[in-house]
N, C-alpha and C positions, 0 to 999 in steps of 0.2 A: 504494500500500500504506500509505505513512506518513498519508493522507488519510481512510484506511477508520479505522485506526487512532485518527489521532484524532476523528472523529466515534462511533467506539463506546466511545472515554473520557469524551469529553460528556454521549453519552446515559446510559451506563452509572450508576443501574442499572435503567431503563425499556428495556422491548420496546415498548410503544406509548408514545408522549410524553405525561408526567402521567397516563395510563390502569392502566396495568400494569407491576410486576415482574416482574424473571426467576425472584425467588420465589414468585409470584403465577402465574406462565406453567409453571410447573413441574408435572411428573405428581406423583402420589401417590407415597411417599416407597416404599408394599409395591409397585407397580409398577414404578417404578427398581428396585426390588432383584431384582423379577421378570424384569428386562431382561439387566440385570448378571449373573446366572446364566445366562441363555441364551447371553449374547456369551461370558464365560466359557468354558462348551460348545463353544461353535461356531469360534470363529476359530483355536484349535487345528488344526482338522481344515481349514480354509481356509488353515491356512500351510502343514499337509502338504502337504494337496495340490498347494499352488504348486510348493512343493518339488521334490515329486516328477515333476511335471509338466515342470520348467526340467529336472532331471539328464538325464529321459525325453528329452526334443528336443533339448537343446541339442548346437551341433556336429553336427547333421543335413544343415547345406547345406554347400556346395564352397564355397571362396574364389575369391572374382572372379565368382561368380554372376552373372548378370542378373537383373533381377525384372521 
């Protein structure tokens, strides 16, 4: 981890070495914001569901089960 680490402070701030930035590699600034609303939307109704999903099942099996 400490290795990953510090090879993406090295590189940092190139995606390709001398080729490219990560502001140069970056979408369109009305497409990020296009995204950012969608996730917005969306991950609400992905935490529900987990939610409701975990209350739904959980405590369904016997203790000392086999599997």
């Amino acid at each position: 981890m400490l290795a990953f680490a510090g090879l993406a402070y090295s590189l940092f701030p190139y995606v390709i070495i001398d080729r490219m930035t990560i502001w140069q590699a970056a979408a369109h600034e009305s497409a990020l914001k296009f995204v950012l609303v969608g996730a917005v939307v969306v991950l609400p109704f992905i935490f529900g569901y987990t939610f409701f999903v975990y209350r739904l099942f959980g405590g369904k099996t016997k203790d000392g089960g086999a599997y």
